[in-house]
N, C-alpha and C positions, 0 to 999 in steps of 0.2 A: 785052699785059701779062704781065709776067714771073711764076712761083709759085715757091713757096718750095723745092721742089724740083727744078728746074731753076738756083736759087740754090746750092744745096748739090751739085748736079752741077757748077755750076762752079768752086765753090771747091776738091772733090778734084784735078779735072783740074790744077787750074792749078797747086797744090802739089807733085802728083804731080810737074809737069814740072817746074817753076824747081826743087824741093829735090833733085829724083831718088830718091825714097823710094818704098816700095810701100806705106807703112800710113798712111793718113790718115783721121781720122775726123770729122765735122763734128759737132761736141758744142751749137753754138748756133747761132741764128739768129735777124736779128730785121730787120722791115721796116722802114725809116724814112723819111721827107719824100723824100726824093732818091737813094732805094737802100736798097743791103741792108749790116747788118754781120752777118761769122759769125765765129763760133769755132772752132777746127779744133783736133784734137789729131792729134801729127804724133810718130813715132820713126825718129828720125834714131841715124846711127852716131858712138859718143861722138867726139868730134874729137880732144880730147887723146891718147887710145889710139891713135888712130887714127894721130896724126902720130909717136907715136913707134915705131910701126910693129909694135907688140903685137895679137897674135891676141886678140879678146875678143867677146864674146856681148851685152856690156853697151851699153842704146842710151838714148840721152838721150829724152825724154817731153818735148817742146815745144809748148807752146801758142801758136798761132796767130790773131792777129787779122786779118781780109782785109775790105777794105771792098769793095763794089763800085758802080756806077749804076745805074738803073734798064733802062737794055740789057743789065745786065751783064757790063760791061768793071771790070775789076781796078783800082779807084783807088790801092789802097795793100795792104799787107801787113809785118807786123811780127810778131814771136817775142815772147813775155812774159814765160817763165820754163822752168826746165827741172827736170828728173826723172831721176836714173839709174836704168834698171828691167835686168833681165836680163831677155832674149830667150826664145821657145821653140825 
């Protein structure tokens, strides 16, 4: 049986990788019938700045939904809203 923080080591890993981001923080978690869902807050690099190819410090604050099963494997994953924060 899986615990809860082995849930939330899965969920940085897996962010870390699919977004390529170094800051991930798992802000929820919560056991349920058939898995785990967590919450993740994620700072990614603003994309707009980004695409137009402007030097900037400013990185979008995204929140992360990640379901997982009970073996935890990764059912789903979704963004829910964002934050422009300035960097250190």
């Amino acid at each position: 049986m899986t615990n809860i923080q082995e849930a939330r080591e899965t969920v940085v890993k897996f962010l870390k990788e699919s977004l390529g981001v170094d800051r991930v923080r798992v802000i929820g978690v919560k056991k349920l019938d058939s898995g785990w869902e967590t919450e993740a807050e994620v700072y990614e690099e603003n994309s707009f700045l980004k695409s137009l190819g402007l030097p900037t410090r400013v990185q979008d604050r995204n929140i992360y939904i990640v379901k997982l099963d009970d073996s935890l494997e990764v059912l789903s994953y979704e963004r829910q809203q964002e934050h422009a924060v300035m960097s250190d």
